[in-house]
BAMI-777120 format. One record per residue (C-alpha): residue in three letters; x, y, z negated. Coordinates in nm, 3 decimals, padded with zeros to 5 digits. Example, Ala and Ser with C-alpha at 12.3 -4.5 7.8 and 13.67 -1.06 7.14 Angstrom:
<sites>
SITE     r         x         y         z
SITE   ALA    01.230   -00.450   -00.780
SITE   SER    01.367   -00.106   -00.714
</sites>
This chain:
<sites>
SITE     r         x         y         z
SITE   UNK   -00.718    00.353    02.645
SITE   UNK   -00.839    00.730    02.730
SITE   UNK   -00.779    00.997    02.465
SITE   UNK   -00.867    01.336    02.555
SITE   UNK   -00.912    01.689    02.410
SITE   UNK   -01.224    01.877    02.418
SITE   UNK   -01.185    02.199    02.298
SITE   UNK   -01.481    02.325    02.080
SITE   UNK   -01.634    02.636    01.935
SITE   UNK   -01.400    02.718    01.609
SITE   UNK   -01.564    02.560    01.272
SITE   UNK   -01.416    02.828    00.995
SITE   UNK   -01.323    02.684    00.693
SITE   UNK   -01.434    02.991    00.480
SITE   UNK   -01.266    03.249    00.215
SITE   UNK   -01.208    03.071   -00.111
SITE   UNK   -01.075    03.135   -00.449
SITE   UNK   -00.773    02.934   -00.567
SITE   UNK   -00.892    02.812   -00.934
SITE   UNK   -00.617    02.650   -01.116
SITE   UNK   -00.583    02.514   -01.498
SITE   UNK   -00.369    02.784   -01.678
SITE   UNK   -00.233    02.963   -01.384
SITE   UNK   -00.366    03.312   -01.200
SITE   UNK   -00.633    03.332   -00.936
SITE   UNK   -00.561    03.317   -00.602
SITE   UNK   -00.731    03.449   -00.300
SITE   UNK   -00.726    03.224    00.029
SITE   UNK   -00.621    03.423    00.294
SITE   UNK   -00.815    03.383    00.619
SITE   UNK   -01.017    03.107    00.738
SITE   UNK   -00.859    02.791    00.947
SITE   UNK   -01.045    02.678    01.255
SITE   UNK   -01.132    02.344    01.444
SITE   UNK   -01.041    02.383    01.785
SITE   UNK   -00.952    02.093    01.909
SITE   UNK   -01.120    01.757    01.830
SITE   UNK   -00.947    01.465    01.930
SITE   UNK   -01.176    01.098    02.055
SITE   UNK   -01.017    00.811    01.842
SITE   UNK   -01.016    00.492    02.023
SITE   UNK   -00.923    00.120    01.863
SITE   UNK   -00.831   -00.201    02.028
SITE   UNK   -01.148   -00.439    01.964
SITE   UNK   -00.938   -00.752    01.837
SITE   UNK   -00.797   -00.564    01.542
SITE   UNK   -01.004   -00.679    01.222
SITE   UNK   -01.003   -00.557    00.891
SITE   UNK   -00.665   -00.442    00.757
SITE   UNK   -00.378   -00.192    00.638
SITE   UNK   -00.228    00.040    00.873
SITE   UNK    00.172    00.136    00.709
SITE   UNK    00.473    00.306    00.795
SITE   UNK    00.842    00.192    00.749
SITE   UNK    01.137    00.390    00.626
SITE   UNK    01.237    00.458    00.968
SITE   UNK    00.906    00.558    01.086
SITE   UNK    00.795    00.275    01.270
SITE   UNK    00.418    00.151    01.184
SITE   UNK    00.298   -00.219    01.129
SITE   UNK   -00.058   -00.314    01.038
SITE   UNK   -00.174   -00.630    00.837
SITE   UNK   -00.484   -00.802    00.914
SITE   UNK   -00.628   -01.136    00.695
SITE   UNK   -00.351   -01.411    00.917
SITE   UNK   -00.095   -01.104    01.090
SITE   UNK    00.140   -00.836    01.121
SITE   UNK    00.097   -00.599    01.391
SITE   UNK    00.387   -00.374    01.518
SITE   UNK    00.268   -00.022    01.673
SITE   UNK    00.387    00.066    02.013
SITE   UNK    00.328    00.424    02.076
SITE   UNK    00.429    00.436    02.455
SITE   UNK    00.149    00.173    02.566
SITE   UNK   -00.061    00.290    02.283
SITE   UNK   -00.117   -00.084    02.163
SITE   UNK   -00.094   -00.298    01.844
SITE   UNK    00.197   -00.624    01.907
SITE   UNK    00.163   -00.935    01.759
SITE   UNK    00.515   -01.049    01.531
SITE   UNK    00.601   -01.372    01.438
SITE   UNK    00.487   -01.301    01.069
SITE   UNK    00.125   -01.510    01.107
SITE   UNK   -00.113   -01.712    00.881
SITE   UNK   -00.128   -02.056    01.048
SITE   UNK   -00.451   -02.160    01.111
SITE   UNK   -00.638   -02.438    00.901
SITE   UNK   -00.892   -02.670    01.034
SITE   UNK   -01.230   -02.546    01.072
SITE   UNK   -01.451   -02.600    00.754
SITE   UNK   -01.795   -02.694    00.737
SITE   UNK   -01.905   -02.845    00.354
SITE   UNK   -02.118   -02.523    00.193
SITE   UNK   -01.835   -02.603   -00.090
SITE   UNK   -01.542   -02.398   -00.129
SITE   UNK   -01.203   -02.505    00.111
SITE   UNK   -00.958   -02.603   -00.070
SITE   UNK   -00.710   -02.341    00.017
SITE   UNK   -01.008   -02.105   -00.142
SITE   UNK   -00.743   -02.033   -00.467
SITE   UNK   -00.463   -01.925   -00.217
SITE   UNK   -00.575   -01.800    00.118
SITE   UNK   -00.384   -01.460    00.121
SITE   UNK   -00.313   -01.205    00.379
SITE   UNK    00.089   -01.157    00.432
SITE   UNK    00.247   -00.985    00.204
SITE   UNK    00.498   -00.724    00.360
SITE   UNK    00.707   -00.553    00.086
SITE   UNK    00.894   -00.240    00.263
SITE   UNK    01.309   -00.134    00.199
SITE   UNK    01.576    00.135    00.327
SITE   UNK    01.627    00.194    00.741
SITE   UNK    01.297    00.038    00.835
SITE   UNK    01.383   -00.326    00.655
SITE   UNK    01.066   -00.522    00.550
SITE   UNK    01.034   -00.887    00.376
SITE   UNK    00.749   -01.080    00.492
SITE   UNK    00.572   -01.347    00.317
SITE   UNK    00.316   -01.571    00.386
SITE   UNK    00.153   -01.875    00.237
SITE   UNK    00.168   -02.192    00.354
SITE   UNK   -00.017   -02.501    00.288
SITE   UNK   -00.098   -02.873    00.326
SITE   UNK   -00.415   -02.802    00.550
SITE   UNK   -00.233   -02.605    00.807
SITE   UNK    00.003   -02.918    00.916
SITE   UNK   -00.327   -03.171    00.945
SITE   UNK   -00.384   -03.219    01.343
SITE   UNK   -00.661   -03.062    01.421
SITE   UNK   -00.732   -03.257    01.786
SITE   UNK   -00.757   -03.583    01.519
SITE   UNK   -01.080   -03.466    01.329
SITE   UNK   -01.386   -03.580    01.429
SITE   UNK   -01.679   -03.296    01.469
SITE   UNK   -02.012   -03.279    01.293
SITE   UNK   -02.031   -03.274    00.923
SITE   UNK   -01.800   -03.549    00.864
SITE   UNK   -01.499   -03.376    00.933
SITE   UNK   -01.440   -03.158    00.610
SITE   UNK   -01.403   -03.533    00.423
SITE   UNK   -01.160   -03.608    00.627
SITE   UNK   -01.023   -03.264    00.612
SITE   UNK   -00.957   -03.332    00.234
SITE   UNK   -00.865   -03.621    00.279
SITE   UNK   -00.564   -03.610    00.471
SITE   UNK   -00.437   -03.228    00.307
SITE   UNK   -00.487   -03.506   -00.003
SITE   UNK   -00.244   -03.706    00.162
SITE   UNK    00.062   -03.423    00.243
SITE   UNK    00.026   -03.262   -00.081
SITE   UNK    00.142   -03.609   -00.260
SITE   UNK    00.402   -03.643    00.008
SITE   UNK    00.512   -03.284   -00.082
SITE   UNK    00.426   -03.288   -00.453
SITE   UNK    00.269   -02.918   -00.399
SITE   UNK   -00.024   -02.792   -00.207
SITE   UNK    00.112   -02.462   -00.084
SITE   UNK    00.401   -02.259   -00.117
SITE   UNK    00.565   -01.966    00.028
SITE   UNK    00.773   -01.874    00.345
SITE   UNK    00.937   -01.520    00.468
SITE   UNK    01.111   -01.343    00.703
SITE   UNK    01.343   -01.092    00.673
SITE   UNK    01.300   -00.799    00.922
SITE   UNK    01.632   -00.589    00.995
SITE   UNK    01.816   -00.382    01.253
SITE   UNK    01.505   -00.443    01.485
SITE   UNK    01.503   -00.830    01.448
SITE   UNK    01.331   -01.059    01.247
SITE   UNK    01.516   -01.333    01.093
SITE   UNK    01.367   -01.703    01.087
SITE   UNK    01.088   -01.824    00.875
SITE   UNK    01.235   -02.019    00.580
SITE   UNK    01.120   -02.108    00.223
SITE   UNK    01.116   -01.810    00.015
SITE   UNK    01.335   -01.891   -00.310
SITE   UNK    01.574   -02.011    00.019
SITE   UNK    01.593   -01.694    00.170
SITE   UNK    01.572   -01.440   -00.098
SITE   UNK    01.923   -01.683   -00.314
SITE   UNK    02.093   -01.624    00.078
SITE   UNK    02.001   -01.260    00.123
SITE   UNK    02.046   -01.129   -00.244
SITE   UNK    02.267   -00.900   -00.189
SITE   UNK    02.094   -00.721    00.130
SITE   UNK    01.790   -00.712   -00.115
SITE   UNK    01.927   -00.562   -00.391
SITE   UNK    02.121   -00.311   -00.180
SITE   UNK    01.827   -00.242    00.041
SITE   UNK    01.500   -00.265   -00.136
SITE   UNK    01.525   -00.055   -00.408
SITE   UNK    01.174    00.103   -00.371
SITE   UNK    00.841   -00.030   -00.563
SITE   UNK    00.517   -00.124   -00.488
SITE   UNK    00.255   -00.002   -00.623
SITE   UNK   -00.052   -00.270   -00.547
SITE   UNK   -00.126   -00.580   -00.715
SITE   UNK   -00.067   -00.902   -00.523
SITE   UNK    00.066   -01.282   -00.485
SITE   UNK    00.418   -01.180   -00.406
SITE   UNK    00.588   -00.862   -00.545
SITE   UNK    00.960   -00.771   -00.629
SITE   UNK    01.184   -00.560   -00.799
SITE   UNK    01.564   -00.489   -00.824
SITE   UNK    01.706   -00.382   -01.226
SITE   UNK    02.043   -00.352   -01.149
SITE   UNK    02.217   -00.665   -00.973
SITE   UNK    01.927   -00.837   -01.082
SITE   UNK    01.644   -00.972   -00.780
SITE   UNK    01.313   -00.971   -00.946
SITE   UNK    00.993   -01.161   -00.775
SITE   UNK    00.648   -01.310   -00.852
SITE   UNK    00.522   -01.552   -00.665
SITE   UNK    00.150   -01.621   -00.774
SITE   UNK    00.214   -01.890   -01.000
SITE   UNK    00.578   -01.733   -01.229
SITE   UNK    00.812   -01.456   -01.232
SITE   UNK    01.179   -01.572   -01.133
SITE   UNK    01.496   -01.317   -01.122
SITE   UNK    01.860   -01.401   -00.992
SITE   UNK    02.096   -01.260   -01.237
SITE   UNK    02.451   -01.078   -01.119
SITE   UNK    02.564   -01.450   -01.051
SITE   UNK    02.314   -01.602   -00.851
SITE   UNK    02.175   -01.807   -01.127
SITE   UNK    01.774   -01.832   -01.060
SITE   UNK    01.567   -01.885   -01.425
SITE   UNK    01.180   -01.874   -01.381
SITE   UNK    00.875   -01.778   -01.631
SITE   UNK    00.537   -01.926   -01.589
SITE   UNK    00.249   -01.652   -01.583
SITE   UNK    00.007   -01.768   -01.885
SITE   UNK   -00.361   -01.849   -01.809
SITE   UNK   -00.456   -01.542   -01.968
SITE   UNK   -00.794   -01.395   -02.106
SITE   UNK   -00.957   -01.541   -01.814
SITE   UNK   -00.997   -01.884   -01.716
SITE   UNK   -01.126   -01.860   -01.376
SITE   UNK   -00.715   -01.762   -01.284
SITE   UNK   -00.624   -02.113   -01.377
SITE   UNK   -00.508   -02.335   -01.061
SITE   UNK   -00.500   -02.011   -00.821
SITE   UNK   -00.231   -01.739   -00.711
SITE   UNK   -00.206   -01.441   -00.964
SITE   UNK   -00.201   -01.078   -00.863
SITE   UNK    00.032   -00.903   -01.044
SITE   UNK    00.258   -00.609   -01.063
SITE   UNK    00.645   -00.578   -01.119
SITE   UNK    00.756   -00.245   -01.268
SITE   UNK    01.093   -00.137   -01.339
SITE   UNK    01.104    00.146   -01.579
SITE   UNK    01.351    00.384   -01.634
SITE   UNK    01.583    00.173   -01.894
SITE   UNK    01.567   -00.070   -01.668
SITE   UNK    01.310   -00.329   -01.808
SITE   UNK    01.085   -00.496   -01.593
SITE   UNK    00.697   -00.520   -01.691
SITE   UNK    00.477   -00.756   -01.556
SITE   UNK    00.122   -00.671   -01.515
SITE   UNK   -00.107   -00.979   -01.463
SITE   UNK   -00.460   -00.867   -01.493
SITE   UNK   -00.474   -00.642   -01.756
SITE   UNK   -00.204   -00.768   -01.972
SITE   UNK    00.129   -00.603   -01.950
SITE   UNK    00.472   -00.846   -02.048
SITE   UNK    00.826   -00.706   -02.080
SITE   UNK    01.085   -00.911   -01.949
SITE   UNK    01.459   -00.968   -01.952
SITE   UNK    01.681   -01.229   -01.846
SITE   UNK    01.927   -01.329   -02.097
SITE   UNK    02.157   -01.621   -02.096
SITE   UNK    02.039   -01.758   -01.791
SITE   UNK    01.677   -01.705   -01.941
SITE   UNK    01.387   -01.512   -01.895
SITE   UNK    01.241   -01.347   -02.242
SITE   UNK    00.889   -01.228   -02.204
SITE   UNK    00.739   -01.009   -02.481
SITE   UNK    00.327   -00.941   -02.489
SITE   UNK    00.271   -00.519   -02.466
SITE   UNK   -00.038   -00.522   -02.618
SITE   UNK   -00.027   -00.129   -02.695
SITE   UNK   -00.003   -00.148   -02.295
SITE   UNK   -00.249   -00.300   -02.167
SITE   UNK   -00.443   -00.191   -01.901
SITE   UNK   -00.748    00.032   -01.983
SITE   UNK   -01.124   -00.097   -01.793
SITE   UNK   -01.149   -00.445   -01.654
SITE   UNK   -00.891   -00.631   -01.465
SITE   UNK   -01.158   -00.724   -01.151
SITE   UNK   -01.147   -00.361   -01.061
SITE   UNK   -01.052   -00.362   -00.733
SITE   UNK   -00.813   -00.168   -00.572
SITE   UNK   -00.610   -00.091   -00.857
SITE   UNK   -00.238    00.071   -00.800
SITE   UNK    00.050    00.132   -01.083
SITE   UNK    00.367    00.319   -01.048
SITE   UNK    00.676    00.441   -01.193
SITE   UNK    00.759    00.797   -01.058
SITE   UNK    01.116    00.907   -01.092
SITE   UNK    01.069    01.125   -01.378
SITE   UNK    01.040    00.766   -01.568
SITE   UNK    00.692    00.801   -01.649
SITE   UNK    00.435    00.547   -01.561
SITE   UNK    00.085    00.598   -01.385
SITE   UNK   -00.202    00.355   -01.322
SITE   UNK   -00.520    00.443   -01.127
SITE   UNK   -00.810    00.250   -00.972
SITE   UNK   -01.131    00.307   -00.734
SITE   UNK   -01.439    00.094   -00.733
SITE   UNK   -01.833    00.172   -00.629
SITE   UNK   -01.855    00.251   -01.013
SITE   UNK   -01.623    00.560   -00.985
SITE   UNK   -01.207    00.610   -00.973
SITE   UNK   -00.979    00.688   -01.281
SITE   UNK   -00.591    00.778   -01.358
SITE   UNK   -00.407    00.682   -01.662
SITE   UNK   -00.064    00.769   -01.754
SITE   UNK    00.137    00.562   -02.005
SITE   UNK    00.231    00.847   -02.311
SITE   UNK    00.384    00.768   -02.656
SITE   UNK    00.305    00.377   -02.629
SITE   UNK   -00.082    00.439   -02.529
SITE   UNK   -00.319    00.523   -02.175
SITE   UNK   -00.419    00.847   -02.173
SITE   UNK   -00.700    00.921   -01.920
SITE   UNK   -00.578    01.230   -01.681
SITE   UNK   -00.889    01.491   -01.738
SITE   UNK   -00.907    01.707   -01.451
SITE   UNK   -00.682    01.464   -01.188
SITE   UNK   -00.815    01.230   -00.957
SITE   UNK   -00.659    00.967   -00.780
SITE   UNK   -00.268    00.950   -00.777
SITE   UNK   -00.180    00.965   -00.393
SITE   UNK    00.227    01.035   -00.349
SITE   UNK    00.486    01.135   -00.488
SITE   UNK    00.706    01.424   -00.335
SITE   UNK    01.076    01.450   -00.250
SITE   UNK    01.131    01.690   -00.558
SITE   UNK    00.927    01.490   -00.795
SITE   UNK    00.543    01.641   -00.703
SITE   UNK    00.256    01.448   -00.827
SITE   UNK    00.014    01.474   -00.550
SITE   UNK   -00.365    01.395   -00.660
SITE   UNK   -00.694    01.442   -00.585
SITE   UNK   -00.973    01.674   -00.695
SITE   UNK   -01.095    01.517   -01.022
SITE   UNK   -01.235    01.621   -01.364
SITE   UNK   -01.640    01.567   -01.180
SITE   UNK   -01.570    01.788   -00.869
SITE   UNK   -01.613    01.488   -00.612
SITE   UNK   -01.392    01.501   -00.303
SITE   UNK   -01.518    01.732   -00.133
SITE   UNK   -01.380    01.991   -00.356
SITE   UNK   -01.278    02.310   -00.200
SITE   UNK   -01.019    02.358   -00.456
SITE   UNK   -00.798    02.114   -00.301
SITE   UNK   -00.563    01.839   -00.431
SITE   UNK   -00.414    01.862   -00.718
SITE   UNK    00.019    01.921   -00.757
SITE   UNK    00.173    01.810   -01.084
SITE   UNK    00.517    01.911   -01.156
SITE   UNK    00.621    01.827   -01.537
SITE   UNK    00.380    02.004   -01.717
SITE   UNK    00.266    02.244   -01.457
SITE   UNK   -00.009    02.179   -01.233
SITE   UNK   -00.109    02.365   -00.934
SITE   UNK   -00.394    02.332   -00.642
SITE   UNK   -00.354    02.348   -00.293
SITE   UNK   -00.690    02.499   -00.150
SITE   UNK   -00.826    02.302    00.127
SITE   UNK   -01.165    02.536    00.137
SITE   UNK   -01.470    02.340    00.320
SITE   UNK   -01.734    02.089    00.275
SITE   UNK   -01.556    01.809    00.337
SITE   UNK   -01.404    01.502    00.175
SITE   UNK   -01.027    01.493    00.081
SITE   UNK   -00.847    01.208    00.174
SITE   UNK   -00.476    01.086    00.176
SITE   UNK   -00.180    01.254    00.251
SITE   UNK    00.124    01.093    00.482
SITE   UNK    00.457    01.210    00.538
SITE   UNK    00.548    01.389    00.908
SITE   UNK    00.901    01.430    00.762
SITE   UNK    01.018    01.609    00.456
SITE   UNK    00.902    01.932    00.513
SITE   UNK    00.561    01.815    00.702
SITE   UNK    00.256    01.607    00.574
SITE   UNK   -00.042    01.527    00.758
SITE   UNK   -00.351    01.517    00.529
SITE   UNK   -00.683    01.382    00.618
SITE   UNK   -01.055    01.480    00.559
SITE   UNK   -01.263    01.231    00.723
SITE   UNK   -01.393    01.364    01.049
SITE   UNK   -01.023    01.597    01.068
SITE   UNK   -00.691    01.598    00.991
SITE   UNK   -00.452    01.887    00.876
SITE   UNK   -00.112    01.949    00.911
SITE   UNK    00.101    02.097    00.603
SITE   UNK    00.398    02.284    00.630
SITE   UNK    00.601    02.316    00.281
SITE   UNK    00.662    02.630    00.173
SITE   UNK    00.879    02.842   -00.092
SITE   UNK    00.572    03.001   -00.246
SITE   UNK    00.316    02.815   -00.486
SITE   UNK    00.206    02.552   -00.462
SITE   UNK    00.445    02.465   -00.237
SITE   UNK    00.243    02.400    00.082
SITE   UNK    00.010    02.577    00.295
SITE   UNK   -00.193    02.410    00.587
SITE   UNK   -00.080    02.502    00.935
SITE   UNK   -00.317    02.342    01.148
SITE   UNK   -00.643    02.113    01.177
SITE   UNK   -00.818    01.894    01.503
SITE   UNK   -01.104    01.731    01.447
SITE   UNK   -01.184    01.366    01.518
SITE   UNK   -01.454    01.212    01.709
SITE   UNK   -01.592    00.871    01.713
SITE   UNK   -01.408    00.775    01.390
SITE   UNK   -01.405    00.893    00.999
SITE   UNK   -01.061    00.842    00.797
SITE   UNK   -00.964    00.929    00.447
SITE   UNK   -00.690    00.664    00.439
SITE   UNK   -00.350    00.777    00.565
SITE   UNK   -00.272    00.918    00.941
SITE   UNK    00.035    00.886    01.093
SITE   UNK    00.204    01.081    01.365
SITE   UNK    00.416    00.846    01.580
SITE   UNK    00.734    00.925    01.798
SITE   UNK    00.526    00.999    02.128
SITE   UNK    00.252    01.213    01.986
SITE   UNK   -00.001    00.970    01.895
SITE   UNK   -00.206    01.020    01.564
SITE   UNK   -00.265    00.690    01.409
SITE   UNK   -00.496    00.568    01.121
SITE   UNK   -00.519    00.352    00.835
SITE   UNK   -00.766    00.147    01.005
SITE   UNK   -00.612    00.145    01.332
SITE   UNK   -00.722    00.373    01.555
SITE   UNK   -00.506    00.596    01.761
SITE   UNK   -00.545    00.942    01.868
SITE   UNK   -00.352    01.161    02.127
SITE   UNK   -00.221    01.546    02.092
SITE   UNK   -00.285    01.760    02.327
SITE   UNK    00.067    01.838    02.465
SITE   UNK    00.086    02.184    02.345
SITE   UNK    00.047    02.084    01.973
SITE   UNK    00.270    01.782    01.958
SITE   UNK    00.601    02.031    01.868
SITE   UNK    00.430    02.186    01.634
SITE   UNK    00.365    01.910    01.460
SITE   UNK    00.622    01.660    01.452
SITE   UNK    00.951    01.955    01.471
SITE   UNK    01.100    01.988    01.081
SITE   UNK    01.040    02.366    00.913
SITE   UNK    01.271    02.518    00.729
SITE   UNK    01.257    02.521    00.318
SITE   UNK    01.373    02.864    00.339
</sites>
């Protein structure tokens, strides 16, 4: 793969006026130009998936059946041993019958660079494919002998993982298995949250190991002791007989909520028991098919739900018992080192806001002016004192600074042949790298610049 500079004619980004709810009006000092746009390229096998980063920097993509592992030097996705085994090829206009449970793996991320990888497995995927006759036939059979293994098994599918750690990845085993042996790595190492919706999700409380898996919530107490509760069929019956998308939450007592569609449970283990309580107060504002819907506790304790669909994007946070819709915010994107809410333009401006995304800190908000025509997009950690924000056809670096709002931007290249407002990462070797997988080089001169820590001071 080629990926070269061109140098261009500078693109000014304009004088601007800083607008800001209740604070003073700033002017944008001078204008920030494009001179360098970079040519994207992206290896052809890829697919549709997630590009992420690790706690130690390292970046892994998911796909539908895969995890990919970056390598920066030969500027190419790896495959891992964290894979979707294939199923027999399906030809009825019906349904499979994995249909319910076909998922993408799951990779849930914890301290230096540790992930957990799950996967389902089912029936279908250990039927011998060379066996099946072709031709329209074959999907009878298909059923048939999955049929067969799941009364063997007494289950259709279930779930493995692997446990990624100090640069290895650990065999695949059944996942109640591996999470009762590595309980204490867990809870000592995966303290973090995620803030999606899915089949598998977990959470530490204490000594406690938290996890859904589709079908229940289970939790290992300080002893080891495993107790289980089912997830009801809830409002909608289409969820009965497939795997549940929900989100664990631990909030700042130390109770864990369980989000499953919109309907929010508290739960506790007692005695060897789980105790689930409805939250009807809490339930989740707009309909639980949104897609792309994201919750999170941020460290000041209080709790944040947003969403983005073709209809339009909202953000909630949880005050005095009841949603409140965040007028003026748009989508929650991070949360900073010293407790910044980072979101975008909102309150009707559309993206491509001049005014910048907004900074929430308590009860003060401020804007960070990004002046241009362009839409904002997400913002990635360089290292603490670095982000690299994105803006479809560029990217900008941000230095943090001690004067409000606490960041300035530094730096911008353009892109070519691709259009981002997911995350971009900058790897160890100077390679920009997006959410959907392409990868871009820095010229030389600017790869110091950009990846070297600033001071605070």
């Amino acid at each position: 793969m080629n990926v070269r500079g061109i140098r261009m004619g500078a693109i000014g980004l304009g004088m601007a006026l800083i607008v800001t709810q209740g604070l003073r009006s700033e002017e944008v000092v001078k204008p920030l130009p494009v001179t360098e746009v970079l040519i994207a390229d992206r290896q052809k096998d890829l697919g549709r998936g997630q590009t992420f980063s690790d706690t130690a920097g390292q970046l892994w993509r998911t796909t539908d059946s895969r995890l990919l592992r970056w390598d920066g030097k030969a500027r190419t996705w790896e495959q891992t041993p964290v894979l979707v085994a294939p199923r027999p090829h399906w030809t009825a206009r019906s349904t499979p019958p994995w249909h319910g449970w076909d998922r993408p793996p799951r990779i849930v991320g914890g301290e230096n660079g540790s992930l957990l990888a799950v996967v389902v497995r089912d029936v279908f995927q250990e039927i011998d494919t060379e066996k099946l006759e072709d031709g329209m036939g074959s999907w009878r059979e298909v059923s048939r002998q999955g049929q067969e293994l799941a009364e063997k098994r007494g289950r259709n599918f279930w779930l493995d993982a692997r446990l990624y750690r100090d640069g290895k990845w650990s065999d695949a085993r059944g996942l109640e298995d591996l999470l009762a042996a590595e309980q204490e790595f867990l809870v000592k190492n995966f303290p973090g949250q995620t803030s999606d919706f899915s089949f598998f999700d977990m959470q530490v409380s204490g000594a406690e190991l938290w996890w859904s898996d589709g079908t229940g919530v289970h939790v290992l107490d300080v002893d080891g002791k495993h107790a289980t509760w089912a997830l009801p069929d809830g409002e909608d019956s289409s969820a009965r007989g497939r795997l549940h998308s929900v989100n664990l939450l631990r909030l700042a007592d130390g109770m864990i909520w369980c989000v499953d569609g919109a309907n929010v449970y508290s739960l506790k283990c007692e005695k060897g028991r789980i105790e689930a309580a409805a939250r009807p107060e809490a339930k989740l504002p707009g309909s639980p098919h949104w897609p792309n819907r994201h919750m999170y506790v941020v460290h000041s304790g209080s709790l944040w739900y947003w969403f983005s669909n073709t209809n339009g994007a909202g953000t909630w946070t949880l005050h005095e018992g009841a949603w409140e819709k965040s007028e003026g915010l748009g989508l929650f994107l991070r949360e900073d080192s010293d407790g910044t809410l980072w979101f975008l333009p909102g309150g009707g401006e559309g993206s491509n806001s001049w005014r910048g995304y907004n900074l929430v800190t308590g009860d003060k908000r401020l804007r960070l002016p990004m002046p241009g025509d362009f839409p904002k997009g997400h913002v990635a950690n360089v290292n603490k004192d670095k982000l690299l924000a994105t803006g479809g056809d560029r990217v900008f670096l941000l230095a943090r600074t001690v004067e409000e709002p606490g960041w300035r931007v530094m730096d911008v290249v353009g892109l070519k042949e691709t259009y981002e407002n997911g995350p971009i990462w900058l790897d160890g070797r100077g390679n920009l790298v997006g959410q959907s997988g392409w990868s871009a080089k820095l010229p030389k001169e600017k790869i110091k610049d950009w990846s070297t820590a600033v001071s605070e001071k």
